[in-house]
NUVO-650612 format. One record per residue (C-alpha): x negated, y negated, z; residue number from 1. Coordinates in steps of 0.5 Angstrom, whole numbers, plus 500, padded with zeros to 3 digits. Layout:
N
{X->X	Y->Y	Z->Z	i->NUM}
...
//
This chain:
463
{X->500	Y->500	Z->500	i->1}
{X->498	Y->493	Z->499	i->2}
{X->497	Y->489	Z->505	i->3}
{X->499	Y->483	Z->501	i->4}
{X->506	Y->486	Z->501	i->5}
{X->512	Y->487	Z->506	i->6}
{X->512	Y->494	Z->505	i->7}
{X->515	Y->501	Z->509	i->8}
{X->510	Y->507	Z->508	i->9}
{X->513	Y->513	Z->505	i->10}
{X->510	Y->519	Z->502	i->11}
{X->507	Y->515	Z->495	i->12}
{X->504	Y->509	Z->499	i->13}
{X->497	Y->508	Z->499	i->14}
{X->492	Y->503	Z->501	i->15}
{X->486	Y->500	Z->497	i->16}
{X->481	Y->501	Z->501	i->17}
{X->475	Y->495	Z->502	i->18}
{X->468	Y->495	Z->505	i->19}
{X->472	Y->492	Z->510	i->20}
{X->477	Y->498	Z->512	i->21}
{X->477	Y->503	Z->518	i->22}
{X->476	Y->508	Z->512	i->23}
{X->469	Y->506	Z->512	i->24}
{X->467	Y->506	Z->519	i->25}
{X->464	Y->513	Z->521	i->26}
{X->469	Y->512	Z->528	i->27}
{X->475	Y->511	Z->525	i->28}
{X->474	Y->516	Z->519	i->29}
{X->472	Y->521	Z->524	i->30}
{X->479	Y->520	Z->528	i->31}
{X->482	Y->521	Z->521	i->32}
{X->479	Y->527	Z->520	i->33}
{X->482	Y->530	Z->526	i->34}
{X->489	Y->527	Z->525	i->35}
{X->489	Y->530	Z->517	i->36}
{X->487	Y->536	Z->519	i->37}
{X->491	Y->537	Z->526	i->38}
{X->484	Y->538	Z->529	i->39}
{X->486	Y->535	Z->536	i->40}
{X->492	Y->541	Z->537	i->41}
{X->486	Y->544	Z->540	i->42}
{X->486	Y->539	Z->545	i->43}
{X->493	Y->539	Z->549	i->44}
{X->491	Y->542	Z->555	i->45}
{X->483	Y->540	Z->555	i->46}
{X->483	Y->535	Z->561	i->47}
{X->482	Y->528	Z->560	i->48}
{X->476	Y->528	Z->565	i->49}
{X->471	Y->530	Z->560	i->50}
{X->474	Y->523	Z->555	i->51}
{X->473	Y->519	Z->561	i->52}
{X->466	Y->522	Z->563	i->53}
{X->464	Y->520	Z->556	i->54}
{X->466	Y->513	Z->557	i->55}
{X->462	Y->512	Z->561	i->56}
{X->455	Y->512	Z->558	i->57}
{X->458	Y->509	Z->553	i->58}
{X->461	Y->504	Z->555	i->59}
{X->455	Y->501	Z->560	i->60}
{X->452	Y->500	Z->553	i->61}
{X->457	Y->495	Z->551	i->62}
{X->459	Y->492	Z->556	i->63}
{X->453	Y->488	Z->557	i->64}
{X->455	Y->484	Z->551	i->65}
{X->463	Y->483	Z->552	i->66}
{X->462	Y->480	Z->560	i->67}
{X->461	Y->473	Z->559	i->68}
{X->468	Y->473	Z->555	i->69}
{X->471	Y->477	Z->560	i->70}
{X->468	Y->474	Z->567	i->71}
{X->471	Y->466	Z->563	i->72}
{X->478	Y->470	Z->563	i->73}
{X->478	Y->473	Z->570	i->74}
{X->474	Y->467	Z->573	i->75}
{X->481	Y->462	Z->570	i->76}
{X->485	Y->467	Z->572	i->77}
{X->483	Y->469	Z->579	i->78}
{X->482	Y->465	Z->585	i->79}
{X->475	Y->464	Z->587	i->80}
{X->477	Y->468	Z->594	i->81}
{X->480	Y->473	Z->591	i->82}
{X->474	Y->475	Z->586	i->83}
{X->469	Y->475	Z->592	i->84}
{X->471	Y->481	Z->594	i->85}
{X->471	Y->486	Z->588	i->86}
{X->465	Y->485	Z->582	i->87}
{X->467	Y->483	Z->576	i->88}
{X->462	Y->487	Z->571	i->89}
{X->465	Y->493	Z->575	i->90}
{X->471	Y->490	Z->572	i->91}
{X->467	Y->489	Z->566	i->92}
{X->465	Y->496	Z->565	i->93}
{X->472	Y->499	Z->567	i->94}
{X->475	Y->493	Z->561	i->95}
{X->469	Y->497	Z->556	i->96}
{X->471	Y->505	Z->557	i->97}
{X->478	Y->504	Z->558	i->98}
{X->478	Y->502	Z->550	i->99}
{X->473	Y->508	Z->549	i->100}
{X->479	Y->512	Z->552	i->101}
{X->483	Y->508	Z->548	i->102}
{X->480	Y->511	Z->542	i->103}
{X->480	Y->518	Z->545	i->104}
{X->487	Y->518	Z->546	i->105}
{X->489	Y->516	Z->540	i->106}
{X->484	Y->520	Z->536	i->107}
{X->487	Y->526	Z->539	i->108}
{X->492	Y->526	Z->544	i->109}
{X->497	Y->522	Z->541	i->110}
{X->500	Y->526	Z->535	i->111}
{X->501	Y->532	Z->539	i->112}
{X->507	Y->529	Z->544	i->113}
{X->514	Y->532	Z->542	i->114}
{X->520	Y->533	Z->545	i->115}
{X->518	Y->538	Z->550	i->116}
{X->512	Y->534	Z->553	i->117}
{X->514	Y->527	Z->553	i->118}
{X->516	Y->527	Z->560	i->119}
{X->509	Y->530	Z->562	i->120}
{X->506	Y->524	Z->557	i->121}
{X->511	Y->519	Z->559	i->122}
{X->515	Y->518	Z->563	i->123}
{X->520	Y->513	Z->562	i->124}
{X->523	Y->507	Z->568	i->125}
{X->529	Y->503	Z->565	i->126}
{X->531	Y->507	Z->559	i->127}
{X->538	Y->506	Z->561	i->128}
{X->537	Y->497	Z->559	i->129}
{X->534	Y->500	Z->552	i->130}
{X->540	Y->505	Z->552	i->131}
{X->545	Y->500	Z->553	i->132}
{X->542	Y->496	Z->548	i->133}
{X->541	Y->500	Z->543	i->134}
{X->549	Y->502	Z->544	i->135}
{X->550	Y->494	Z->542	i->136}
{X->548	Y->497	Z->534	i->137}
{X->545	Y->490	Z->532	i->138}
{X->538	Y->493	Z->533	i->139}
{X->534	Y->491	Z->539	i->140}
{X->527	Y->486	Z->539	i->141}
{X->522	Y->490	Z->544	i->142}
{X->517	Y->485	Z->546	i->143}
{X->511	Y->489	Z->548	i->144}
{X->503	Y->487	Z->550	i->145}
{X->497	Y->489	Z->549	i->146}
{X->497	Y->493	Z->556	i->147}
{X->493	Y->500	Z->557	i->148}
{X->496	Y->505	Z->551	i->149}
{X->502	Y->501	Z->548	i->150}
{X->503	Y->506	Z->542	i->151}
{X->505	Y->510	Z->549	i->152}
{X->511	Y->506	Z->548	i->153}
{X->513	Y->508	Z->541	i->154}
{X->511	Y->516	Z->542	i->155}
{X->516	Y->516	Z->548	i->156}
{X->522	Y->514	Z->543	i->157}
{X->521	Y->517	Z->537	i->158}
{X->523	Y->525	Z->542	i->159}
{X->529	Y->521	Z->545	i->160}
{X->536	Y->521	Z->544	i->161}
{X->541	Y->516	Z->545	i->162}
{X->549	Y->517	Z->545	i->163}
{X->552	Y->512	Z->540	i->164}
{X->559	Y->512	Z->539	i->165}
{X->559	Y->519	Z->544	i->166}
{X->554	Y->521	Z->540	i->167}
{X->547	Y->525	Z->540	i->168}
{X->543	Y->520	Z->535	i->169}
{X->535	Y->519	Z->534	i->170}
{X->532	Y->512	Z->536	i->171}
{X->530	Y->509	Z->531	i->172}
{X->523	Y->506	Z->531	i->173}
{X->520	Y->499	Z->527	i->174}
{X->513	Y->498	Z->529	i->175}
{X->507	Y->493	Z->525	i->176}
{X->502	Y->497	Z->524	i->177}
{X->494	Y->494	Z->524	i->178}
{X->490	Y->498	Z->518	i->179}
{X->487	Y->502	Z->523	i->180}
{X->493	Y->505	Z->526	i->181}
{X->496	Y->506	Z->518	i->182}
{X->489	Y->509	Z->517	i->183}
{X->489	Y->515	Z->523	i->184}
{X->497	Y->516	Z->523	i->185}
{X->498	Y->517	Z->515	i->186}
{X->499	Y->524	Z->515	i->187}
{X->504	Y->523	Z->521	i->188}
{X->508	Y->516	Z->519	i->189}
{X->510	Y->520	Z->513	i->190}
{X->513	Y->525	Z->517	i->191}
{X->516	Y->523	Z->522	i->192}
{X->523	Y->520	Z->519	i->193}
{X->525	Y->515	Z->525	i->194}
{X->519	Y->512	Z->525	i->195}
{X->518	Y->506	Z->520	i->196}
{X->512	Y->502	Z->519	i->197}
{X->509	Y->496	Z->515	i->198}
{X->502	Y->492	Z->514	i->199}
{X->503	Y->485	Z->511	i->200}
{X->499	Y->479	Z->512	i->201}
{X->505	Y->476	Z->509	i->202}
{X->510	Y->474	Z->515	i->203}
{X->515	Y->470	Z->511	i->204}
{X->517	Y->477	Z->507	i->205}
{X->516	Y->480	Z->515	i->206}
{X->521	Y->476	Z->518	i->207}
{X->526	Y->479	Z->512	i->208}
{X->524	Y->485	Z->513	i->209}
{X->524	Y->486	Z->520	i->210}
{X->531	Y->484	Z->519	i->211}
{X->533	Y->489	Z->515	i->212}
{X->531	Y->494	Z->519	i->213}
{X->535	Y->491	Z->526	i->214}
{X->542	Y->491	Z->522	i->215}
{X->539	Y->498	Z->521	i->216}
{X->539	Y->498	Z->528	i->217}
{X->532	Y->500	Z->529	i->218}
{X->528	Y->498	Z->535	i->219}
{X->523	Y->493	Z->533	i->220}
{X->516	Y->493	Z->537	i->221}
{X->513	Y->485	Z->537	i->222}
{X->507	Y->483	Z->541	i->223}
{X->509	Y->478	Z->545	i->224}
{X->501	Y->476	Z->547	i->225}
{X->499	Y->475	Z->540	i->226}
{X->496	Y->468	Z->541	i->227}
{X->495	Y->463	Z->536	i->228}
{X->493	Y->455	Z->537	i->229}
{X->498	Y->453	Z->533	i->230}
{X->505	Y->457	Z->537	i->231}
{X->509	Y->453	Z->541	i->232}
{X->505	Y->452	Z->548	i->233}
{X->510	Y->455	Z->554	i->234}
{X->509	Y->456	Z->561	i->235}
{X->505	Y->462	Z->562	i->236}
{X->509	Y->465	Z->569	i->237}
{X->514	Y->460	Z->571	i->238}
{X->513	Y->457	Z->577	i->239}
{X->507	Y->460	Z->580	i->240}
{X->502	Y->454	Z->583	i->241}
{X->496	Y->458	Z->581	i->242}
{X->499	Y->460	Z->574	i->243}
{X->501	Y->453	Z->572	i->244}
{X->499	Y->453	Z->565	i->245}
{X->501	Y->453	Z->558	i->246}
{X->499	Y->459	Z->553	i->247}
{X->501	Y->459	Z->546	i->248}
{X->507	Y->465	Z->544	i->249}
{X->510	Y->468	Z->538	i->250}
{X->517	Y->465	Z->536	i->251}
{X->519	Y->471	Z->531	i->252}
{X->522	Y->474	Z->537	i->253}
{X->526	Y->469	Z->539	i->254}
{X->527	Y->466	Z->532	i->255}
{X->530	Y->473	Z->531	i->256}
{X->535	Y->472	Z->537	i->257}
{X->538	Y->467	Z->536	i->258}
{X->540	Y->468	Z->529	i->259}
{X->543	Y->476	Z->529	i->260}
{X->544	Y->476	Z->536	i->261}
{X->540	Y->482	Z->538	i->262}
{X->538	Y->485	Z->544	i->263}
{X->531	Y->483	Z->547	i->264}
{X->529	Y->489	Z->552	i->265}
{X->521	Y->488	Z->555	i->266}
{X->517	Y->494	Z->555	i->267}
{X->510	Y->495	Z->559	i->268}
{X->506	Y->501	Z->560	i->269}
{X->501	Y->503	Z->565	i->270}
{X->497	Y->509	Z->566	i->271}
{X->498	Y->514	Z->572	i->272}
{X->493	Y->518	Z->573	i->273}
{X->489	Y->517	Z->567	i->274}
{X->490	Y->513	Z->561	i->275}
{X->493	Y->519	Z->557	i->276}
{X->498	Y->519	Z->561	i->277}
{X->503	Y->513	Z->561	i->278}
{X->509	Y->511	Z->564	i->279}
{X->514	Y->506	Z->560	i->280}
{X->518	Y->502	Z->563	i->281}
{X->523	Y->498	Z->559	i->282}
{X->525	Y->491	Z->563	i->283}
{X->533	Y->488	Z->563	i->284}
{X->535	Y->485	Z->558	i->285}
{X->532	Y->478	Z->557	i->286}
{X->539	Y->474	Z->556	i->287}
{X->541	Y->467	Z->558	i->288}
{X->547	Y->467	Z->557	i->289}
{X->549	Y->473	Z->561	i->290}
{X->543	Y->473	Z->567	i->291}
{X->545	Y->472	Z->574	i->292}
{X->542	Y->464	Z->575	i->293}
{X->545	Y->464	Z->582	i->294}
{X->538	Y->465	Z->585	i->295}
{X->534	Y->461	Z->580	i->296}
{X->532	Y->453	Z->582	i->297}
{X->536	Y->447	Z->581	i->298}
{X->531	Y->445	Z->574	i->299}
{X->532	Y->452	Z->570	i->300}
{X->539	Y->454	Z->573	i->301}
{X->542	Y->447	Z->569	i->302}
{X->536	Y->448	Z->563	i->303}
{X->540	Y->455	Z->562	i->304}
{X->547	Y->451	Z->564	i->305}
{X->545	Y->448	Z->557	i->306}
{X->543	Y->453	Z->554	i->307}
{X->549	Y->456	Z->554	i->308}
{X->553	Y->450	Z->553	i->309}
{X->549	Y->448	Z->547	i->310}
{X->546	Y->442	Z->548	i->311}
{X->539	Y->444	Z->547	i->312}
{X->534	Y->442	Z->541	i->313}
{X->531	Y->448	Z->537	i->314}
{X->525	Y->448	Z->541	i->315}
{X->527	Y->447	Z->548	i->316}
{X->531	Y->454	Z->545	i->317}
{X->525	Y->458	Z->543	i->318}
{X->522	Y->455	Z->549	i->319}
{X->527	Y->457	Z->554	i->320}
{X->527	Y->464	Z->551	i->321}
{X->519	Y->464	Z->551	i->322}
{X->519	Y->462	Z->558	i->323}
{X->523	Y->468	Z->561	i->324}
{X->520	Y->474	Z->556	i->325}
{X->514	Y->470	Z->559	i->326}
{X->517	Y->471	Z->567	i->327}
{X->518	Y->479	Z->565	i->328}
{X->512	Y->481	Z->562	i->329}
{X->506	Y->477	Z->564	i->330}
{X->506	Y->480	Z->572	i->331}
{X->503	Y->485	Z->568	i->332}
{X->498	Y->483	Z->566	i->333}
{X->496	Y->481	Z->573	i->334}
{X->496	Y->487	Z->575	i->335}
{X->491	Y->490	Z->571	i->336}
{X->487	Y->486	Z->569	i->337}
{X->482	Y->490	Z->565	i->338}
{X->487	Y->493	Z->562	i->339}
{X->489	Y->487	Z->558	i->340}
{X->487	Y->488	Z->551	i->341}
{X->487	Y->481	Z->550	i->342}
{X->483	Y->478	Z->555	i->343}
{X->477	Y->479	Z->551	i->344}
{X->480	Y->474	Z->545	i->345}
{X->485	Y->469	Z->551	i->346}
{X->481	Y->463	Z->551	i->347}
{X->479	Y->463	Z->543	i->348}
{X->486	Y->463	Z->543	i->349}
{X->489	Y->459	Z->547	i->350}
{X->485	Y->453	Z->545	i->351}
{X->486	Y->446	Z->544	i->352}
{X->482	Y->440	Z->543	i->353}
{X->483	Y->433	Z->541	i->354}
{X->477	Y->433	Z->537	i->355}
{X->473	Y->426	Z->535	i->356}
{X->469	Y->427	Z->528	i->357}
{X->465	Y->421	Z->527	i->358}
{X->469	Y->417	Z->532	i->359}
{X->464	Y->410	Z->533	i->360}
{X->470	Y->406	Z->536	i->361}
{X->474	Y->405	Z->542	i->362}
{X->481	Y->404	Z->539	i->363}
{X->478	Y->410	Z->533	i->364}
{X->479	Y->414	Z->539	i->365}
{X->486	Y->412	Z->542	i->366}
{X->489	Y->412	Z->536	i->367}
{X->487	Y->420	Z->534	i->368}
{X->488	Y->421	Z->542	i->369}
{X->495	Y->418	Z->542	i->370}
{X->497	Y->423	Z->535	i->371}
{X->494	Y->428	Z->538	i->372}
{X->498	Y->427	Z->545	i->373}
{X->505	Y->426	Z->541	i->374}
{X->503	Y->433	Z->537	i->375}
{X->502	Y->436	Z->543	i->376}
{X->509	Y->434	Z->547	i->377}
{X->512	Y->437	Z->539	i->378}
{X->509	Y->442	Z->540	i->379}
{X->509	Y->445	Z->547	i->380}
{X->515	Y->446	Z->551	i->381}
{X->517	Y->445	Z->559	i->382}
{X->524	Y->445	Z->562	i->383}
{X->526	Y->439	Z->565	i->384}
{X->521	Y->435	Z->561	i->385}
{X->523	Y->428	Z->559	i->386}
{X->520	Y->430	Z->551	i->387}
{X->524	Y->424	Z->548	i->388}
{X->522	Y->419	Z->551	i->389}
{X->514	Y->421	Z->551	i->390}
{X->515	Y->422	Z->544	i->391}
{X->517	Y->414	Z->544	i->392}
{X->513	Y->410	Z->548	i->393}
{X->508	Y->414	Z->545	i->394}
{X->511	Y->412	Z->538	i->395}
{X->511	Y->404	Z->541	i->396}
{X->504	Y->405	Z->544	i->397}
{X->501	Y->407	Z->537	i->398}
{X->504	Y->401	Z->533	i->399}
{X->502	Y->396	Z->539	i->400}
{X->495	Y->400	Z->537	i->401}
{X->496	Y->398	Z->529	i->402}
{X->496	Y->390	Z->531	i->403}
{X->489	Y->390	Z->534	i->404}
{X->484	Y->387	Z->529	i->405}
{X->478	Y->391	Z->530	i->406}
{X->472	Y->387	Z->533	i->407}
{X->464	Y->389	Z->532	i->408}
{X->463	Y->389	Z->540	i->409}
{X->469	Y->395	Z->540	i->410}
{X->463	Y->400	Z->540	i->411}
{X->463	Y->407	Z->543	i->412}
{X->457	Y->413	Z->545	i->413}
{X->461	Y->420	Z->546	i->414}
{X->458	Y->424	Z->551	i->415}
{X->462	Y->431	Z->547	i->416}
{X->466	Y->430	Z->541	i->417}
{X->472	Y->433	Z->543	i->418}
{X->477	Y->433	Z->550	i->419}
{X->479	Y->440	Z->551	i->420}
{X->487	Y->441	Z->553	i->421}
{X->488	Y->448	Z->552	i->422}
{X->490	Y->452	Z->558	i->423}
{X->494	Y->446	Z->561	i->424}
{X->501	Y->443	Z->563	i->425}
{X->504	Y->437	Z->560	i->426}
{X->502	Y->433	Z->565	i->427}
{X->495	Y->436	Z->567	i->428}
{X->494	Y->434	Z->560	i->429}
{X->496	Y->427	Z->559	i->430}
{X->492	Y->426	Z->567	i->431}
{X->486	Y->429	Z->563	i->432}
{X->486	Y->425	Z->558	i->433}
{X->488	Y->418	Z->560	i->434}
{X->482	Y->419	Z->566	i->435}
{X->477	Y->421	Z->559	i->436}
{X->479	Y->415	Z->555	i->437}
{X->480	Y->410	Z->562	i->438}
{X->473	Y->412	Z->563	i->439}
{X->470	Y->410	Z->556	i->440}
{X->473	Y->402	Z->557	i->441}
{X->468	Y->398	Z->555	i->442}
{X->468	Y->391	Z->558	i->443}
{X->470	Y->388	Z->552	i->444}
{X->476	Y->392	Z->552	i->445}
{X->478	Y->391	Z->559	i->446}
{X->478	Y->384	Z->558	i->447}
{X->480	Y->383	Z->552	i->448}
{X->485	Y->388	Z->551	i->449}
{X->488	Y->389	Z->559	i->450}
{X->494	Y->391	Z->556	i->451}
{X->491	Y->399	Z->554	i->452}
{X->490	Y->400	Z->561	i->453}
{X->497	Y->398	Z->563	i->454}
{X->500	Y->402	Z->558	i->455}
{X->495	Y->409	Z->559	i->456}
{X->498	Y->409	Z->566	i->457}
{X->505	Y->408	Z->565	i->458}
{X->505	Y->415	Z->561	i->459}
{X->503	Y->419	Z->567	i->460}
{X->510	Y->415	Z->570	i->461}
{X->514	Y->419	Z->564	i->462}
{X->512	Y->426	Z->568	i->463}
//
């Protein structure tokens, strides 16, 4: 199959092999090989002790290399006192071989579960919120993340029933497949008549394709931790002091919601005794307008209110949604912190920054600063924010900015040539900036154009 195309896998697909792809890499080539040939049969009862041991070799090579990117995480994530009592690069080893073992699971236990082990692999929690769902026939939208062996959450469906209509039927299953997973589960996907599967880079044809199947009633998995800069920026975990921060998050999920009205039903898994044997559990139903808001504070009970009422813009919509698919999830991700796929890449992510290329000037530098922060609100959403009325003064402080004449004596030294705004509220954001550009006033600006001051400190008052 092309990668270019929205596609299912049937038994004609195909896909173009480059000098990029998993089929020429030795590692992913030797798992093929085993899946092809149904080698990993052999290994249904051989303990997973043996994998775990052999991750640890391996893993110590590699872990030198990924702690630095790791410890920047936990170190955010953590507090200070909490991190003196463990050893990060003993959690830096455990993050490396639990991905070892990711790849010995998945090389050669994961296609031998069926409907007679399942329950011995993974046992399921909450199935009844998936169930009822599912009950709804509108399809349902499985929010997942990056957590120990989330395929564990797929191969636990597809040997399970459901009653529809009192009757005994399949589950049937959608998943985005990256090229690797395409690679080493060929042979199965094929056979497998609930479970479909599509790689594509091309995402205006996914959300089409996603579509189809949900009308068809399929349960469609979507990664709710794959992070891009340019996502709407939502709280993290809604009020937590310590996790007070905004991180960006796909709107596919909620896009989707709105429009057909479909389910949406959280899923985590994480390891018993071993990573080969997960349980899955499926989380209640993220919906505003049938969840309980009796016991949630004054400011989210009237953004649901409104919500419900209908008097909520687009973007508070989607941001609303994000926030609680947020709550259910990302707990988790606390839990086990160097089961956290996505921990390796978070700050990458999550980045943003105002950046100044061949900025010599201090208005230079407000004006791109004051864009860059009208952008920032656009784009981020926190309930109870009063978005419309920054968005203006900033509109207004920007024209006012357009009225000053530019002066010889407006010069200015950058110590760095960007302000990093990324992993911040709104109002943390504003606070760090306006004490940057407050701190870069020359005498000139001061004097001559004292109204700057005034209006930089006026914004914070907007929170």
């Amino acid at each position: 199959m092309n990668e270019k195309k929205s596609d299912t896998l049937d038994n004609n697909s195909t896909i173009k092999p480059t000098d990029t792809f998993p089929d020429n890499n030795f590692v992913y080539r030797v798992a093929h090989f085993i899946q092809k040939y149904r080698v990993n049969r052999f290994f249904q009862h051989v303990p997973f002790t043996i994998f775990r041991a052999l991750s640890v070799p391996i893993g110590y090579q590699h872990a030198v290399n990924g702690h630095p990117q790791l410890s920047k995480t936990w170190k955010f994530l953590y507090s200070q006192k909490f991190l003196e009592k463990i050893k990060l690069k003993r959690w830096t080893n455990s993050f490396i071989r639990y991905k070892i073992q990711l790849y010995f699971d998945t090389a050669l236990y994961l296609s031998i579960r069926n409907s007679k082990n399942k329950d011995y692999f993974h046992p399921v929690v909450g199935f009844n919120h998936l169930e009822k769902a599912i009950q709804k026939k509108k399809g349902v939208i499985v929010p997942l993340l990056h957590l120990g062996e989330y395929l564990h959450t797929l191969y636990t469906l597809l040997y399970r029933n459901v009653l529809i209509d009192e009757k005994s039927q399949k589950i049937l299953v959608f998943a985005l497949s990256s090229k690797e997973n395409e690679f080493l589960f060929r042979g199965q996907i094929k056979k497998i008549d609930n479970l479909s599967a599509v790689i594509t880079t091309d995402f205006k044809s996914l959300q089409k394709t996603i579509q189809y199947y949900l009308k068809r009633n399929y349960c469609v998995f979507l990664a709710q931790d794959y992070y891009s800069r340019k996502q709407l920026r939502v709280p993290f975990l809604y009020n937590s002091k310590q996790y007070d921060f905004l991180v960006p998050c796909p709107q596919m999920i909620t896009n989707i919601h709105l429009n057909l009205g479909c389910p949406i039903i959280p899923v985590t898994t994480y390891p018993r005794q071993n990573l080969k044997l997960s349980v899955v559990k499926f989380l209640p139903e993220v919906n505003p307008l049938t969840m309980d808001i009796s016991n949630e504070d004054e400011t989210l009970q009237k953004e649901i209110v409104n919500f419900r009422n209908g008097t909520l813009n687009k973007k508070e919509k989607y941001g609303l949604l994000s926030l609680l698919i947020n709550r259910k999830l990302n707990r988790y991700l606390l839990q086990y912190p160097f089961l956290w796929q996505g921990a390796f890449l978070f700050f990458d992510r999550t980045q943003l920054r105002i950046k100044f290329k061949n900025v010599e000037s201090y208005l230079e530098m407000l004006k791109i600063t004051i864009t860059k922060l009208s952008l920032f609100i656009l784009n981020s959403y926190e309930h109870g924010r009063r978005d419309e009325d920054i968005v203006n003064n900033l509109k207004s402080f920007s024209a006012d900015l357009e009225e000053i004449e530019e002066d010889p004596r407006d010069i200015i030294t950058l110590n760095n040539k960007y302000i990093d705004i990324g992993l911040l509220t709104g109002k943390n954001t504003f606070k760090k900036v306006i004490s940057i550009l407050l701190s870069y006033q020359n005498s000139y600006i001061k004097q001559k154009n004292d109204f700057i001051s005034q209006r930089l400190n006026s914004l914070l008052t907007l929170f």
